[in-house]
C-alpha positions, 0 to 999 in steps of 0.5 A: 190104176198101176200095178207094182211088181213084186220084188225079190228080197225087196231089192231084184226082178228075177227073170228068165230069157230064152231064144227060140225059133219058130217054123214058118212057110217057106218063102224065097221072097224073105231070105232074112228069115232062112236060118243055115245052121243046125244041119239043113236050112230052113225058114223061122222067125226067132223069138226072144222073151223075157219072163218075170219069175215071181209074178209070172208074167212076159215082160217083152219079147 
């Protein structure tokens, strides 16, 4: 079974994406993961995820 997503105005999938940074344990082993801005340096991952408006679901992050 598949399911198909509503669309809006039967023509666009409305989405929203937004970026955010998620703290994580301090490790000098992964400097790929130590940010340097915003004020002080710190360890996160960035996230990034796509949202579908209308059907309320995560579409990829």
């Amino acid at each position: 079974m598949t399911s198909v997503s509503s669309l809006y105005k039967g023509k666009y999938r409305p989405m929203g994406v937004d970026g955010s940074a998620v703290s994580i344990l301090s490790n000098p082993n992964e400097p790929q993961n130590l940010l340097t801005g915003h004020g002080r340096a710190h360890w996160a991952l960035h996230f990034n995820a796509a949202f579908d408006l209308i059907n309320r679901y995560y579409l990829d992050y």
